[in-house]
py3Dmol code that shows the C-alpha trace and the ligand (Angstrom):
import py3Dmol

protein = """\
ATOM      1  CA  UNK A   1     -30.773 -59.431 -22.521  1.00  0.00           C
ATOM      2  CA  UNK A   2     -34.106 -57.698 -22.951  1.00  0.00           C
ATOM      3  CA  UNK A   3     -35.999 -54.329 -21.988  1.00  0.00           C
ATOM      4  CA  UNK A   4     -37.799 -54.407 -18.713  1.00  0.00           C
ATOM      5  CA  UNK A   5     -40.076 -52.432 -17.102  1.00  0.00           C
ATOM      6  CA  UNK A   6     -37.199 -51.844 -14.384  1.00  0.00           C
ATOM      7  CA  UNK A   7     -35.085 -50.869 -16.989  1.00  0.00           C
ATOM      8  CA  UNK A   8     -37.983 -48.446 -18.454  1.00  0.00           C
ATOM      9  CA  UNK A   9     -38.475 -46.747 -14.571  1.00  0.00           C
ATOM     10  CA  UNK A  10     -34.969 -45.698 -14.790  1.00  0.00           C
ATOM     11  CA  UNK A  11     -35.265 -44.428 -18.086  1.00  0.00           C
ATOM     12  CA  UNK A  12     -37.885 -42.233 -17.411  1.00  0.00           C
ATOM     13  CA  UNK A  13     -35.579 -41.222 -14.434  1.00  0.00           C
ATOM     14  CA  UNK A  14     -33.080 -40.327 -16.819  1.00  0.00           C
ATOM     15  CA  UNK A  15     -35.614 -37.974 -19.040  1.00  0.00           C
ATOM     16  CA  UNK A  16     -36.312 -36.664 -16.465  1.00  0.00           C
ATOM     17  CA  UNK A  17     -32.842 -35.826 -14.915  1.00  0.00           C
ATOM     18  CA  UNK A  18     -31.471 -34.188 -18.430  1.00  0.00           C
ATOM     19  CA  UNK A  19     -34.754 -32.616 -18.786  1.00  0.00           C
ATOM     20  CA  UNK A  20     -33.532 -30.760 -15.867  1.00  0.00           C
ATOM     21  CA  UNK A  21     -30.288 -30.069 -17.465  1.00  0.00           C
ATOM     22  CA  UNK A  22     -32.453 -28.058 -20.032  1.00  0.00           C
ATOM     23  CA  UNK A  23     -33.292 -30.163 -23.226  1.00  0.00           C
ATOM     24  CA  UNK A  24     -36.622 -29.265 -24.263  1.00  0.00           C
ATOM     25  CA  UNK A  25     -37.870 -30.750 -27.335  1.00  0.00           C
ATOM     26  CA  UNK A  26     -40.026 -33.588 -26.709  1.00  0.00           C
ATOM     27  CA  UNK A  27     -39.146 -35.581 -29.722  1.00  0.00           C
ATOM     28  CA  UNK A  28     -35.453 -35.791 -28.068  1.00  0.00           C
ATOM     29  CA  UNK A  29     -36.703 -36.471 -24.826  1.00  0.00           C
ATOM     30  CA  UNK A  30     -39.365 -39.252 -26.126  1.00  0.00           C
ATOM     31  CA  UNK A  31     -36.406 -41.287 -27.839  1.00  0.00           C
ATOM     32  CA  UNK A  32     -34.431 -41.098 -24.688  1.00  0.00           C
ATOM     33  CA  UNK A  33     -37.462 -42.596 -23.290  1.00  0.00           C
ATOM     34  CA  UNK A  34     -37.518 -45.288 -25.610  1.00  0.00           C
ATOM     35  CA  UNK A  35     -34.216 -46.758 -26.685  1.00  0.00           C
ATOM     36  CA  UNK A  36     -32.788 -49.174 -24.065  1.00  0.00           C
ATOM     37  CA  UNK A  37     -29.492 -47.861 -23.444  1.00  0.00           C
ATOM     38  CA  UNK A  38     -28.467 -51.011 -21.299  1.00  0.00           C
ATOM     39  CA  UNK A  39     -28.065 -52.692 -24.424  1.00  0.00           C
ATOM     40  CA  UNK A  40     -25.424 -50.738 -26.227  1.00  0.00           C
ATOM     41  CA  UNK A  41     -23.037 -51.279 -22.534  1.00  0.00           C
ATOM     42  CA  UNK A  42     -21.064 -54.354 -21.852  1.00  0.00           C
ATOM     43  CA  UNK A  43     -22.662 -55.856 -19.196  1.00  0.00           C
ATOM     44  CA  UNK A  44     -20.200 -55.333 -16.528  1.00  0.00           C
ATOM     45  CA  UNK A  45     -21.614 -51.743 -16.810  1.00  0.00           C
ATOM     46  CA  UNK A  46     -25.499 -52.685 -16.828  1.00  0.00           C
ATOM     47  CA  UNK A  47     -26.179 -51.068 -13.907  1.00  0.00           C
ATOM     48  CA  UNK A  48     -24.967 -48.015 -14.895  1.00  0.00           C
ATOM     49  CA  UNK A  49     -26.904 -47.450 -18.108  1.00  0.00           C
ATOM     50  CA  UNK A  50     -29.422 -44.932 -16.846  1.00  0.00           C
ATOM     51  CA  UNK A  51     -26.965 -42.772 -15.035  1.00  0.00           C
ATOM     52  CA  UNK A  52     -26.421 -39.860 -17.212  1.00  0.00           C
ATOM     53  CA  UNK A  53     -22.862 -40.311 -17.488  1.00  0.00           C
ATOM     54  CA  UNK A  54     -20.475 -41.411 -20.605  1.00  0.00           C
ATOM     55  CA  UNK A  55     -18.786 -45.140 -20.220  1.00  0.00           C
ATOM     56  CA  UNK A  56     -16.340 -47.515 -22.114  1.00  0.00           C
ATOM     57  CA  UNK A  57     -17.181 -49.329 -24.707  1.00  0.00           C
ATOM     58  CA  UNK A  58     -15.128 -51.309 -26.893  1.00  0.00           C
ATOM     59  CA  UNK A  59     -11.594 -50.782 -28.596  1.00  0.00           C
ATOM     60  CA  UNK A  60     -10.877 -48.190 -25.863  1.00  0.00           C
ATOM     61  CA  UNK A  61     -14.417 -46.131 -27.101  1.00  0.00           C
ATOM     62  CA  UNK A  62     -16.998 -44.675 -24.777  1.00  0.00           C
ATOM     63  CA  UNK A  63     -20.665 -44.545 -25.107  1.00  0.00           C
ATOM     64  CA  UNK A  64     -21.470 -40.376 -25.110  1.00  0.00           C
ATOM     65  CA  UNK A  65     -23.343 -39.322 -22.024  1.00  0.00           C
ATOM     66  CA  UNK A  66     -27.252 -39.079 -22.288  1.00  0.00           C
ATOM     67  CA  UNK A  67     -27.218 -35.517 -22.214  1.00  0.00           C
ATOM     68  CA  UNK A  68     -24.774 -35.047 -24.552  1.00  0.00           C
ATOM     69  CA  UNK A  69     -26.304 -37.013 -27.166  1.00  0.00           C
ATOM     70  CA  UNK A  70     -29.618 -34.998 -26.355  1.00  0.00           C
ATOM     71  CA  UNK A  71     -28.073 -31.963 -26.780  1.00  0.00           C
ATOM     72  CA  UNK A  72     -26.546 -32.806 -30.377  1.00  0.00           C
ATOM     73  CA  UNK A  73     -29.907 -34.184 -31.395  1.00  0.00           C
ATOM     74  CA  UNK A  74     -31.507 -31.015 -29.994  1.00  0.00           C
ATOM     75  CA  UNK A  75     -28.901 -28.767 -32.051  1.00  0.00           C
ATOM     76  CA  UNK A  76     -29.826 -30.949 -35.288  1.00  0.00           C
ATOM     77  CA  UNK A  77     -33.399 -30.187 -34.997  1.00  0.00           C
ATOM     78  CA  UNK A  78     -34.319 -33.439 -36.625  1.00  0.00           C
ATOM     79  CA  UNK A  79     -37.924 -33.885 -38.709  1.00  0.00           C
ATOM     80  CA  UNK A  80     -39.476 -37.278 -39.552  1.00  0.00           C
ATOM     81  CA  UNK A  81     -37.662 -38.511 -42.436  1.00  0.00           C
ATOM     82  CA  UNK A  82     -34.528 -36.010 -42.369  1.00  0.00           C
ATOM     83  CA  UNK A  83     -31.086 -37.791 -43.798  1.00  0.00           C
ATOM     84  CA  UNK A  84     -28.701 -37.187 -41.330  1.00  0.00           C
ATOM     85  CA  UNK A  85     -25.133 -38.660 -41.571  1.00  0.00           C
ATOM     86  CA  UNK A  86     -23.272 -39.727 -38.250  1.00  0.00           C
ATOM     87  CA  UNK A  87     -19.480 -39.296 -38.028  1.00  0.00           C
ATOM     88  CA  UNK A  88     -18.352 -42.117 -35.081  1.00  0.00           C
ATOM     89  CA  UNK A  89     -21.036 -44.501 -35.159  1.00  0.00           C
ATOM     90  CA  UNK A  90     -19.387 -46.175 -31.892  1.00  0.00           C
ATOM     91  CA  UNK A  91     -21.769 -48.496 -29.929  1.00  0.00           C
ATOM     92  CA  UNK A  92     -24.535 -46.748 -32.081  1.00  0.00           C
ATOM     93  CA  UNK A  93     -26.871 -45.366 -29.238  1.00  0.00           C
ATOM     94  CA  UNK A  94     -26.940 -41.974 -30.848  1.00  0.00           C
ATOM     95  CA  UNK A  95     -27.790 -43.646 -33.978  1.00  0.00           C
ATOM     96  CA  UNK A  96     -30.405 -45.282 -32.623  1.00  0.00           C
ATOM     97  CA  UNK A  97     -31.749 -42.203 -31.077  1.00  0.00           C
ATOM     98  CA  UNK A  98     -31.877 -40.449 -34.645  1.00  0.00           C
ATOM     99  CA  UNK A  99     -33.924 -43.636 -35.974  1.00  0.00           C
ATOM    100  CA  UNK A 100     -36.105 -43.649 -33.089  1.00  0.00           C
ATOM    101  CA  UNK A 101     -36.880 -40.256 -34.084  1.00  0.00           C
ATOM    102  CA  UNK A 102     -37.886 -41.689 -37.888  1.00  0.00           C
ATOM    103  CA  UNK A 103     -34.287 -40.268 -39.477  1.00  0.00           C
ATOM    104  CA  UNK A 104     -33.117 -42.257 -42.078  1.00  0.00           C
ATOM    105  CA  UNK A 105     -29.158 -42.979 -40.757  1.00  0.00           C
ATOM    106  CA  UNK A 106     -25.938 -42.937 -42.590  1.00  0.00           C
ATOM    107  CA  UNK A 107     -23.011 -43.081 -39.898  1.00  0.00           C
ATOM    108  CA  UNK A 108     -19.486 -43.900 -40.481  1.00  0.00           C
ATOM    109  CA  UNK A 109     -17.158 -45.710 -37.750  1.00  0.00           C
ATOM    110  CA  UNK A 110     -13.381 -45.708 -38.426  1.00  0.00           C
ATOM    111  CA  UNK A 111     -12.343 -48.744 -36.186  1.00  0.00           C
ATOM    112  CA  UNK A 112     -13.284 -51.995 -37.846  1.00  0.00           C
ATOM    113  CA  UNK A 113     -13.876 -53.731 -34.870  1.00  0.00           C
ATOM    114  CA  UNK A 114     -16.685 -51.242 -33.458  1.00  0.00           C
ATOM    115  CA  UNK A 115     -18.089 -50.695 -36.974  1.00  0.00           C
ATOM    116  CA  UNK A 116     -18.189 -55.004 -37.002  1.00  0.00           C
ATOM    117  CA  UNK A 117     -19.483 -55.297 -33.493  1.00  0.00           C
ATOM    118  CA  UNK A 118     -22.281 -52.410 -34.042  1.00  0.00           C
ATOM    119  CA  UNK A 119     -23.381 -53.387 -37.866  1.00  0.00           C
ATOM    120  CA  UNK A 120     -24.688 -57.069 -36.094  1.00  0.00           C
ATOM    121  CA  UNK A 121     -25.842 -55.196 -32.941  1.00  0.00           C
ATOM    122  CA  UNK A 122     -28.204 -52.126 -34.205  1.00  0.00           C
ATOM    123  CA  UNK A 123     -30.498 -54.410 -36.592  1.00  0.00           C
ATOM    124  CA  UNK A 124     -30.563 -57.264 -33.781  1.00  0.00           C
ATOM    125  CA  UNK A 125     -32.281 -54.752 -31.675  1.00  0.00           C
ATOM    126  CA  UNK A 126     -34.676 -53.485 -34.351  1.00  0.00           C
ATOM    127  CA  UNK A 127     -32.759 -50.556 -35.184  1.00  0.00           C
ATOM    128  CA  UNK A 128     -32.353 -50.439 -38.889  1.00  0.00           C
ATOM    129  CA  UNK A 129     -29.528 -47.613 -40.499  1.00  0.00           C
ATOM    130  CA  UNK A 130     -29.878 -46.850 -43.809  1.00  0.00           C
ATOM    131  CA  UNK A 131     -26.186 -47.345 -43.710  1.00  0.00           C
ATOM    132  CA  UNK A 132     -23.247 -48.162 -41.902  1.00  0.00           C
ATOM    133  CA  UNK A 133     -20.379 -47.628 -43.166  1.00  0.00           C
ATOM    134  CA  UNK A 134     -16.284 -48.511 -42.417  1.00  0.00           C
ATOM    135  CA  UNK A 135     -14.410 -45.515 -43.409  1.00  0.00           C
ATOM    136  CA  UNK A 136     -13.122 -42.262 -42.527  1.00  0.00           C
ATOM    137  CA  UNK A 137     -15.240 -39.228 -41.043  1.00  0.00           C
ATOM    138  CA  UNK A 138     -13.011 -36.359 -42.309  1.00  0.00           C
ATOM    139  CA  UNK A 139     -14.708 -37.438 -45.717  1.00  0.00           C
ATOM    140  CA  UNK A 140     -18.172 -37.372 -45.157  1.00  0.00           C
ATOM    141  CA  UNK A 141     -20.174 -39.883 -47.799  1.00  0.00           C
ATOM    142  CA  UNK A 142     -20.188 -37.887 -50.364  1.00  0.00           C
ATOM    143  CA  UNK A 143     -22.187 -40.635 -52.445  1.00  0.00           C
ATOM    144  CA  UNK A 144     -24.889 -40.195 -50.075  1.00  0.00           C
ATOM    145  CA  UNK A 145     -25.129 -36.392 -49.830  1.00  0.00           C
ATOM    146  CA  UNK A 146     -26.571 -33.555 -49.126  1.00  0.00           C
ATOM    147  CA  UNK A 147     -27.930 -34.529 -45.949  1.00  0.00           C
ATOM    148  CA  UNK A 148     -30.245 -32.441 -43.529  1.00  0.00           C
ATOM    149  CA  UNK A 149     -28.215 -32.632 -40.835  1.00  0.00           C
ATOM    150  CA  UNK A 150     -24.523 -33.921 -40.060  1.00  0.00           C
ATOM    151  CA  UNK A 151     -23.497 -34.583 -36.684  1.00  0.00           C
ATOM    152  CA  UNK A 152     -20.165 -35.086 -35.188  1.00  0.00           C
ATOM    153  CA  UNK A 153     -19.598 -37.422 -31.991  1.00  0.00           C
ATOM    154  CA  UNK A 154     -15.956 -36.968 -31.715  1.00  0.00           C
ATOM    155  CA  UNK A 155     -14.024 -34.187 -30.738  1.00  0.00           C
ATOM    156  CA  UNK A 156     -13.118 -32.636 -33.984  1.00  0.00           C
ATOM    157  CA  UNK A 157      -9.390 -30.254 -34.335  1.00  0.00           C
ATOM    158  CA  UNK A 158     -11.137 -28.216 -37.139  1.00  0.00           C
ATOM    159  CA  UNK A 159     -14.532 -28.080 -38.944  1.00  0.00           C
ATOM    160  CA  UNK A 160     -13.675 -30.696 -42.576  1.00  0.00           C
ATOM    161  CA  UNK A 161     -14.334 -29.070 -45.401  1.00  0.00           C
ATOM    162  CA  UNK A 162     -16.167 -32.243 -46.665  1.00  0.00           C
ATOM    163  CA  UNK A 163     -19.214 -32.224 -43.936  1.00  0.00           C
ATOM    164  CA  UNK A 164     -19.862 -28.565 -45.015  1.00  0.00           C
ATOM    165  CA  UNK A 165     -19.821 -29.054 -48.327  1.00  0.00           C
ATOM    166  CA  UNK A 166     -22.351 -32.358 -47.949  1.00  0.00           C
ATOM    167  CA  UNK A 167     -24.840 -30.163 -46.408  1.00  0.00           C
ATOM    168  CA  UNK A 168     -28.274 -29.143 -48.037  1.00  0.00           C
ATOM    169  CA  UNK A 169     -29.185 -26.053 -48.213  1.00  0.00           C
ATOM    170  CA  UNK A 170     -30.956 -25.082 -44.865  1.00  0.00           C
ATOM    171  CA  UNK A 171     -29.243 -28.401 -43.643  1.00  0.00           C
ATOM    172  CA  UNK A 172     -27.434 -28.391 -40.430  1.00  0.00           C
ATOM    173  CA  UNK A 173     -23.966 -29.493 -38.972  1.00  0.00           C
ATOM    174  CA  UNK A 174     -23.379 -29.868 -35.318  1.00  0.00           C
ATOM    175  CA  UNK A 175     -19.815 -30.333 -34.504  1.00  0.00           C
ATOM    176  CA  UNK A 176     -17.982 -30.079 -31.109  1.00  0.00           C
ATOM    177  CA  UNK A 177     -14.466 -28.074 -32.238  1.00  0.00           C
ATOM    178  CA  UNK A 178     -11.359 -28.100 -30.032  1.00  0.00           C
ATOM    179  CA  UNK A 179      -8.953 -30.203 -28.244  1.00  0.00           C
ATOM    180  CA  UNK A 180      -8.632 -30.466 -25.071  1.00  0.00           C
ATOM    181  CA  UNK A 181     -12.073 -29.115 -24.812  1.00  0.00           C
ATOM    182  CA  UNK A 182     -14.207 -29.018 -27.542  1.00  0.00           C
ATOM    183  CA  UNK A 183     -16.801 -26.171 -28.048  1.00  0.00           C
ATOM    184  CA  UNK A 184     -19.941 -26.941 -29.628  1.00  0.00           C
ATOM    185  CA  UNK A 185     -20.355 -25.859 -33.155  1.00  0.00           C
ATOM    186  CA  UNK A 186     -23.708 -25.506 -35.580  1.00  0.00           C
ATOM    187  CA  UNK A 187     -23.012 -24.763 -38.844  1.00  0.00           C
ATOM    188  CA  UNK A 188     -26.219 -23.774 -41.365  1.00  0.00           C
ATOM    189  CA  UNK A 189     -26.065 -23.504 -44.679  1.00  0.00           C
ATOM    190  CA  UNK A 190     -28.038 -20.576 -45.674  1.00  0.00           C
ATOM    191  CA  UNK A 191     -26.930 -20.815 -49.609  1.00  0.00           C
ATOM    192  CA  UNK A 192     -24.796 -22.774 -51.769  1.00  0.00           C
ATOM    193  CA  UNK A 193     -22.031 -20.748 -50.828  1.00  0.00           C
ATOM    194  CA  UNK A 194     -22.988 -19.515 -47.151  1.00  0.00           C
ATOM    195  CA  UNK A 195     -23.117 -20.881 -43.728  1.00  0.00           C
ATOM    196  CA  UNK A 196     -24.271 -19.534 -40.516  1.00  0.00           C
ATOM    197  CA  UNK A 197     -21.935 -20.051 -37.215  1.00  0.00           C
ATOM    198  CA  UNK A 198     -23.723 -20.331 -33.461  1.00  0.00           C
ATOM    199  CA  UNK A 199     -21.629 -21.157 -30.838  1.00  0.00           C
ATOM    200  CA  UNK A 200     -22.386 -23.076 -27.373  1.00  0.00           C
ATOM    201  CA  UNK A 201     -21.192 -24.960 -24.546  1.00  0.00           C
ATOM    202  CA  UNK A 202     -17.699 -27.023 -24.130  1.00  0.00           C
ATOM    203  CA  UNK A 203     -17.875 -30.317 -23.963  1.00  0.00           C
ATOM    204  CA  UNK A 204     -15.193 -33.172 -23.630  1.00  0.00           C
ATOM    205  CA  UNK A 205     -15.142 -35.752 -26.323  1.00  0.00           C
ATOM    206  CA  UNK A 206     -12.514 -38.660 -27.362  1.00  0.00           C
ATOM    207  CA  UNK A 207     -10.643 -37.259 -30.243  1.00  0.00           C
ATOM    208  CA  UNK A 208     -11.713 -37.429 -33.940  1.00  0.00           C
ATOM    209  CA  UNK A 209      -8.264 -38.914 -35.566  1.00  0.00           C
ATOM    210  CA  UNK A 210      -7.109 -38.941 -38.935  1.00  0.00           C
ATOM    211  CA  UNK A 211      -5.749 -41.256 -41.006  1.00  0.00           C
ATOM    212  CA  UNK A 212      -2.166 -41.525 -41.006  1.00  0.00           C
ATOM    213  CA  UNK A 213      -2.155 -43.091 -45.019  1.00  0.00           C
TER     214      UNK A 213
END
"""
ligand_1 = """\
26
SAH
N -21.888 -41.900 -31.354
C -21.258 -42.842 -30.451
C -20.152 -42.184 -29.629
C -18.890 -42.700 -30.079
S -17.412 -42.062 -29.433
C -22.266 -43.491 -29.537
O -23.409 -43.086 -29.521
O -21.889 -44.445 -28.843
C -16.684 -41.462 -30.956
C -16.487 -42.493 -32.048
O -15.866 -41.811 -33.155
C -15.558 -43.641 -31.692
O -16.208 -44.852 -31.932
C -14.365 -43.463 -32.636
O -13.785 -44.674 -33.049
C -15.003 -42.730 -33.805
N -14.085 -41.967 -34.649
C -12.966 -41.295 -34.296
N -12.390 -40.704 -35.370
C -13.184 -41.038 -36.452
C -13.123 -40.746 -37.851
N -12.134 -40.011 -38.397
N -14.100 -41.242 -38.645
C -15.114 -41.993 -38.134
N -15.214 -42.310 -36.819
C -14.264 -41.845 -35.986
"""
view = py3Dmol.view(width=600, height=400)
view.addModel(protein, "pdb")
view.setStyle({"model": 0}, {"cartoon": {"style": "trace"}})
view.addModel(ligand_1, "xyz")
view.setStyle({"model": 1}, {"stick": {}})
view.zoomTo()
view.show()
């Protein structure tokens, strides 16, 4: 399974459909440009990869929606050699977006098979995370912090404490907060004890879950 210059029509298709949707920032849009979604899809679902729409993955996971992970990516304002730390690394196309964009990736998957399936995957398709790591989101990495930016790809009940706290000053958490529906959140932390709050649009995501032990 390779790239193809088929396969890089319809991504420029795709730029320029959530383009349309209203992502601006050209950094965001270039990595959509460039990181060959058809990979990260089983391949009963190949022909779907440039449609901006979310699809199943493995373990009963979906792969976020183009424009959703633009729109995090947007809200996380990303600079060439930020530390941002992913909370549901999944099939790892957001993380590969942030890399793309010269981040240096920490993101943390909580279902061994996906965080198996995705640690081979990522580096087999020249996509090399700082770190991957099995374990649980509501935690952070606190050996790794303060990050620039945190983001959130699940649909979190409430903002953990942790991710706030792992935050550098002027660093940046972008968390979608509800439900059913999950609103999403930017947190920025203007001081070591202060954080500003923005609100945006709702979005549906699968659920962030605890752990039961
Ligand atoms: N970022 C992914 C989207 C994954 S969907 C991508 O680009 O494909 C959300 C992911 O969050 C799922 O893989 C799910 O297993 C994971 N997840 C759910 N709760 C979690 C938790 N507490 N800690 C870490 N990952 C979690």
């Amino acid at each position: 399974m390779k790239d193809s210059f088929k396969h890089q029509g319809l991504r420029q298709k795709l730029v320029e459909v959530i383009k349309k949707k209203g992502i601006i920032d050209e950094n965001v849009l270039n990595a959509i440009g460039n990181v060959p979604r058809h990979l990260f899809m089983d391949s009963g679902f190949l022909d779907h990869a440039y449609q901006d729409k979310p699809f199943p993955i493995a373990a009963g996971q979906t792969i976020s929606q183009p424009f959703t992970v633009a729109y995090q990516t947007e809200k996380l304002k990303v600079k060439k050699g930020d530390k941002i730390l992913e909370i549901g690394t999944g099939s790892g196309y957001q993380a590969a977006v942030l890399i793309e964009m010269g981040a240096k990736v920490y993101s943390i998957e909580r279902q061994q098979a996906l965080f198996k399936k995705t640690s081979k995957f990522l580096p087999k398709i020249g996509y090399h995370a700082k770190r991957l790591v099995f374990g649980d989101g509501y935690k952070g990495l606190q050996e790794d912090a303060p990050f620039d930016g945190i983001v959130v790809t699940a649909g979190a009940p409430y903002v953990p404490k942790p991710l706030l706290e792992q935050l550098k000053i002027g660093g940046r958490l972008v968390i979608p907060v509800g439900t059913d529906s999950q609103r999403m959140t930017v947190y920025t932390r203007t001081s070591e004890k202060e954080f500003d709050k923005e609100e945006f649009d709702y979005f549906r995501f699968v659920p962030l879950l605890e752990d039961k032990n």
